[in-house]
NULUM-395404 format. One record per residue (C-alpha): x, y, z. Coordinates in steps of 0.1 Angstrom, whole numbers, padded with zeros to 4 digits, always signed. Each point is the difference from the previous one (the first is absolute). Layout:
XYZ;...
//
This chain:
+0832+1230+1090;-0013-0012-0034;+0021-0005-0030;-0015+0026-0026;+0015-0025-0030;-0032-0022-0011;+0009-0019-0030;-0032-0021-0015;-0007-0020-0029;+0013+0026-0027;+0034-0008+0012;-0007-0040-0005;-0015+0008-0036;+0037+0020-0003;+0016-0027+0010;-0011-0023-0026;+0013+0025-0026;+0033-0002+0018;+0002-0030+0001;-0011-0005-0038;+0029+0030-0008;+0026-0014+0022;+0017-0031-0013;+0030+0001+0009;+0022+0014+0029;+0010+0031-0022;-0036+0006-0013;-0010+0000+0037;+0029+0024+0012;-0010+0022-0026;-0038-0002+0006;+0003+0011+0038;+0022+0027-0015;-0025+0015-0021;-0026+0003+0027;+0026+0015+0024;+0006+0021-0024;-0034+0013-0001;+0001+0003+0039;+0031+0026-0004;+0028-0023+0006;+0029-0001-0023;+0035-0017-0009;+0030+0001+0011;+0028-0017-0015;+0024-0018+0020;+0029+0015-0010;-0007+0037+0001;-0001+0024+0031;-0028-0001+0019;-0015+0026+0023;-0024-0004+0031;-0028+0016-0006;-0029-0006+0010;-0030-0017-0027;+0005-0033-0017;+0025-0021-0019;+0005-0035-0017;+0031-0018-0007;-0002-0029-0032;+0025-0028+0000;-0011-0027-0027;-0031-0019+0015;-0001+0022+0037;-0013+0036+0010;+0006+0016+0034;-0025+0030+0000;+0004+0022+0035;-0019+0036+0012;+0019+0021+0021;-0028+0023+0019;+0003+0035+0005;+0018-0001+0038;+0021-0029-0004;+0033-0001+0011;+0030-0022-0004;-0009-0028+0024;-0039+0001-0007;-0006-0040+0000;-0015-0015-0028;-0029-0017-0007;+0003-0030-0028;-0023-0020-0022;+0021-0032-0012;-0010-0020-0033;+0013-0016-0027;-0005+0005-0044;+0008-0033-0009;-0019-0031-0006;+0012-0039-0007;-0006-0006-0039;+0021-0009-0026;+0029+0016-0015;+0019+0005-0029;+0039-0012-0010;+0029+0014-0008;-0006-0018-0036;-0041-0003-0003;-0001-0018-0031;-0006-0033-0002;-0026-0029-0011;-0002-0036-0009;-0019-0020-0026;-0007+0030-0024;-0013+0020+0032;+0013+0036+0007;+0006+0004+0037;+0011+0021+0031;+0026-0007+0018;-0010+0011+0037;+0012-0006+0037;-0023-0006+0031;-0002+0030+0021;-0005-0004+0041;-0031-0025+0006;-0030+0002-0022;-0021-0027-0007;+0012-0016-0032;-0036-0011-0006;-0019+0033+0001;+0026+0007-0030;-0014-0028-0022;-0024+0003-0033;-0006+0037+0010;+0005+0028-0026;+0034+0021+0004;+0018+0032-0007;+0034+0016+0004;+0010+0027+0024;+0032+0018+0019;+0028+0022-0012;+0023+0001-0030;+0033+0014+0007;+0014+0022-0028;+0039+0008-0010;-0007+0035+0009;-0002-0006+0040;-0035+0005-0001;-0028-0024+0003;-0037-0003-0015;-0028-0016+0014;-0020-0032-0020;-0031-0015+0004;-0016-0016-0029;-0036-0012+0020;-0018-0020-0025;+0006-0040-0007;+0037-0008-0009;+0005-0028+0019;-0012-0033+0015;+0011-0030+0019;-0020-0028-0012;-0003-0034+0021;+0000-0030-0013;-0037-0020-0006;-0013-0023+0022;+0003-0028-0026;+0040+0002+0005;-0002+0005+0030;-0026-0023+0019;+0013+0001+0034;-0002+0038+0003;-0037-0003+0016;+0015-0028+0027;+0032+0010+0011;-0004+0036-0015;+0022+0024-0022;+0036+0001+0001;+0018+0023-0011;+0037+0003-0009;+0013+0038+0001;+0023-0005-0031;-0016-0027-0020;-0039+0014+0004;-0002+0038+0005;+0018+0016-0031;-0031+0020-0022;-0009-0004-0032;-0001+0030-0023;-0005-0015-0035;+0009-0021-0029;+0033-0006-0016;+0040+0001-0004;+0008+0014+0041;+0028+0020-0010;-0025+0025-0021;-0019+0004+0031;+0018+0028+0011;-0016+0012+0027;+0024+0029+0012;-0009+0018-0039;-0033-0007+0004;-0006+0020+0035;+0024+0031-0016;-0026-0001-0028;-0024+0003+0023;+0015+0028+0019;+0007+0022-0029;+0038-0012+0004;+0032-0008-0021;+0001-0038+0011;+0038+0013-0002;-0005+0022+0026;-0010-0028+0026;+0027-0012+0020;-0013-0013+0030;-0038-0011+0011;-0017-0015+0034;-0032-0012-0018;-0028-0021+0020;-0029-0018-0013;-0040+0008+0014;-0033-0008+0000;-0019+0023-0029;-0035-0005+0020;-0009+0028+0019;-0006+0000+0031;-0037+0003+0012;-0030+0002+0032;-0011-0040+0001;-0033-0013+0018;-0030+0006+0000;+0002+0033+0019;+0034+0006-0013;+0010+0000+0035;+0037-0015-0015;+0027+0010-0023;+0018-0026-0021;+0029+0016-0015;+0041-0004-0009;+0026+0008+0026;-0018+0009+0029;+0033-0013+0021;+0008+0028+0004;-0009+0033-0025;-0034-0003+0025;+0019+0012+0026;+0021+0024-0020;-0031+0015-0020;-0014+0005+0044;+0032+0016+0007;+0002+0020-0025;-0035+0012+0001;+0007+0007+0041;+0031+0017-0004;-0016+0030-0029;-0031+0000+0025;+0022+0007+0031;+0026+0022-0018;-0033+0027-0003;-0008+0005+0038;+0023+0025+0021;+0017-0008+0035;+0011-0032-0008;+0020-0013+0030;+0023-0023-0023;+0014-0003-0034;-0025-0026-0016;+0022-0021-0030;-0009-0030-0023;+0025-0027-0005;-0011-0024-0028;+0032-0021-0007;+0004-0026-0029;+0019-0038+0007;-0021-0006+0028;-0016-0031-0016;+0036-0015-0004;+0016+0014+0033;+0003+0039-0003;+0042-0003-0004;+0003+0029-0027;+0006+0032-0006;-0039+0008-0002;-0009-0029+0027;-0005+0010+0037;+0030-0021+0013;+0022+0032-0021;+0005+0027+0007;-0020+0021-0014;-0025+0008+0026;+0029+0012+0021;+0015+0024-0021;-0029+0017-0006;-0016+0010+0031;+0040+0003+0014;-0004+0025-0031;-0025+0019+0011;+0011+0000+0034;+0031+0020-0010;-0013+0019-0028;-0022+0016+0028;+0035+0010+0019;-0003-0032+0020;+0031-0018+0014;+0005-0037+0011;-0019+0008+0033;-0032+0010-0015;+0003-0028-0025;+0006-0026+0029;-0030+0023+0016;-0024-0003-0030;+0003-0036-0001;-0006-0009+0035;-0034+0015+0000;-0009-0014-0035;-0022-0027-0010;-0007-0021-0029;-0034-0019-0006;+0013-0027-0025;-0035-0003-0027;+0002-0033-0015;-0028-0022-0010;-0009-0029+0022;-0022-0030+0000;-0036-0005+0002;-0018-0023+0013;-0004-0026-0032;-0034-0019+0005;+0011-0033-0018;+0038-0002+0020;-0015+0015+0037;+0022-0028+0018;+0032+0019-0014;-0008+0032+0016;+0003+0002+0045;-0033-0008+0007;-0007+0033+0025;+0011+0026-0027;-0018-0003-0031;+0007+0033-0016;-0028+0008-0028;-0006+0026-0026;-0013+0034+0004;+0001-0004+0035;+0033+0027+0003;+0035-0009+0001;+0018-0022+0015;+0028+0002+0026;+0024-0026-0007;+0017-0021+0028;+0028-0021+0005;+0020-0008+0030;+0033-0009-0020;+0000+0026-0019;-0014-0009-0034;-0021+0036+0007;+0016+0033+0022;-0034+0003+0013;+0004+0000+0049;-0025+0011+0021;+0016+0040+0001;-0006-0002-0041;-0037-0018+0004;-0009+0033+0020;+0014+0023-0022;-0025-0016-0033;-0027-0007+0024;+0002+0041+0010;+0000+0006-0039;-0030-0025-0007;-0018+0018+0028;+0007+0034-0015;-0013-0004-0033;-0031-0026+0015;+0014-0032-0020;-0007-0032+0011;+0031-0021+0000;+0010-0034+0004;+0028-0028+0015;+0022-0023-0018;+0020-0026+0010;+0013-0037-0022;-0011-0025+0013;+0028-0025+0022;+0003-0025-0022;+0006+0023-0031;+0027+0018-0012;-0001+0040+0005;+0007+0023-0031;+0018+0033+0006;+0002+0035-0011;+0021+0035+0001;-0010+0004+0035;+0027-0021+0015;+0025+0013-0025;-0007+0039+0008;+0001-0006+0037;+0030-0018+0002;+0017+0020-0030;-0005+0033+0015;-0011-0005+0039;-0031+0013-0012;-0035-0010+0018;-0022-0020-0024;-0034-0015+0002;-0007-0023-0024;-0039+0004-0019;-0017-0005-0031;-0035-0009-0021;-0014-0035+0004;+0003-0019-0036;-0004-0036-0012;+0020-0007-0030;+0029+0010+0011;+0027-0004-0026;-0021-0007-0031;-0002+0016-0028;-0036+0011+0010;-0006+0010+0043;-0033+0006+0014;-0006+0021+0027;-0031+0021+0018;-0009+0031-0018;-0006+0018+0031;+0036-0003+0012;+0016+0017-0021;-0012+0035+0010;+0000-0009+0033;+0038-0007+0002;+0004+0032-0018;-0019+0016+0024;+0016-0020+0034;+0037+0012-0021;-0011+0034+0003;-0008+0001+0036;+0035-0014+0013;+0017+0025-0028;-0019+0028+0013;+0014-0007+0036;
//
């Protein structure tokens, strides 16, 4: 049977605006929020009571949501059915003590976050984003999206070997922003994002603040056929999940509980409170399991029939480097996802998990593709290893073919993201 869940290019164009509205972790937490919101979900706080109904709730934790819809029918060991992602991105971040400079320069102070590529950061225009923590408890969101900032490189005439042995770059010496001219220590930067928030710089107490890129993101090529846009690894994948899980939520008879799990850290290991190696995951669908009058047995129950597909981003084929790639899978965009293989478990994904997305692909009539790194190359990982191992949970690990990946500025197949939306809803559907 058919998926009835057809996504098209509408929900690329709203990805671009989720992207654009999404710069940090906590702006993308609060984005897929709004539209589950709008889908009849609501929130739940962790520390209150919580009852097992049936309809759909959300649970925020700093940069992670887990979103879940329990069906009319379902009981206390109903299995679930999981789409796994991450909010955060490498980029640059700020210190403890932002202020600084050097030779009648104002500066940022800022630390390197997971992997990026420190180049894609250079000569490119800037701004501010995150969350300022106030002496209240409570917390306000920041984003000021126009140019702030910029890391400049240093000219070719000081630096004449750049074009024959190429640009290095030293994390400490090289990456800290510019933000204007003068004495550092009227910089101020923590008084000027309260002023900007309608704050009493007094008030601020605490911040995790993150630098972006204040281009939007856009179609590219002739046919606009791509999209070349910020932090695509991975808010593509949670913007899919998101959009599958509200689609999904509307249809009756569902045989599991669908969920979305979009954790933050995954970029520098996932060992937090909001990363998937915590436990957050856990608690809440133990939660649910007993707030529906569940004991250990339909927990343990639950889990064994459950199943994760992992959606991270993975690479395409790059026409300039094809020698990197394994030379009979050449993933490519808008050709579908990609099922993502490794044999030591860099990716969950075994042959009982390839059947389960290929049975979803076929569903929903999306093409879909391989992935495997090449012998020679080292193999990245995701969340999938970490969820299976972390809660004996079956996970397939998939994602959206991108090059880019880790720069400031990805690039991937404007056709693929509605079709990974679409392939999500068909496995969440069951």
């Amino acid at each position: 049977m058919s998926s009835p869940y057809r996504f098209d290019r509408g929900h690329t164009d709203d990805l671009l605006s989720f992207l654009a509205a999404s710069p940090s972790p906590y702006h993308a937490v609060a984005n897929a929020a709004a539209r589950l919101d709008k889908a009849g979900f609501r929130q739940v706080e962790e520390t209150d009571e919580w009852d097992g109904g049936t309809g759909g709730r959300y649970v925020l934790r700093g940069g992670a949501i887990i979103a879940w819809y329990v069906p009319e029918g379902a009981t206390p060991s109903t299995p679930y059915r999981i789409v796994g992602a991450h909010t955060d991105s490498p980029n640059l971040r700020v210190k403890p003590l932002p202020d600084t400079g050097a030779h009648g320069w104002r500066q940022i102070a800022v630390e390197v976050y997971g992997g990026p590529l420190l180049n894609t950061w250079l000569d490119r225009d800037l701004g501010l984003s995150g969350r300022l923590s106030l002496r209240d408890g409570g917390s306000r969101l920041v984003s000021v999206d126009r140019p702030l900032l910029r890391v400049p490189q240093l000219a070719i005439h000081l630096d004449r070997s750049v074009s024959t042995e190429g640009l290095k770059l030293d994390k400490q010496r090289h990456m800290t922003p510019i933000w204007g001219l003068g004495d550092p220590d009227e910089g101020d930067l923590i008084r000027f994002l309260a002023e900007e928030s309608g704050l009493d710089a007094a008030d601020v107490t605490g911040w995790d603040l993150m630098v972006h890129s204040v281009e939007p993101p856009a179609y590219l090529g002739r046919d606009r056929e791509l999209v070349a846009g910020p932090r695509m690894d991975n808010l593509l994948s949670v913007h899919a999940g998101t959009a599958a899980l509200a689609a999904v939520s509307a249809r009756d008879g569902l045989p599991f509980i669908p969920v979305l799990a979009a954790f933050d850290h995954e970029e520098n290991g996932s060992q937090s409170d909001t990363g998937a190696d915590g436990p957050l995951l856990g608690n809440v669908l133990e939660r649910s399991v007993f707030a529906r009058g569940g004991a250990y047995e339909d927990r343990a129950r639950a889990f064994a029939g459950t199943v994760c597909l992992s959606s991270d981003t993975g690479h395409a084929v790059h026409p300039n480097y094809a020698e990197r790639h394994e030379p009979g899978h050449h993933p490519l965009p808008n050709a579908g996802p990609i099922l993502k293989v490794n044999v030591n478990q860099r990716y969950a994904t075994d042959g009982a998990g390839r059947a389960v997305f290929a049975a979803a692909c076929e569903r929903a009539e999306v093409p879909w593709q391989t992935f495997v790194s090449n012998n020679a190359m080292p193999c990245g990982t995701t969340i999938g290893p970490i969820t299976a191992a972390r809660h004996g949970i079956a996970t397939v690990d998939i994602g959206a073919a991108i090059l880019s990946m880790h720069s400031a500025r990805e690039l991937c197949g404007a056709e693929d993201p509605h079709l990974l939306a679409t392939a999500l809803a068909s496995f969440l559907e069951g």
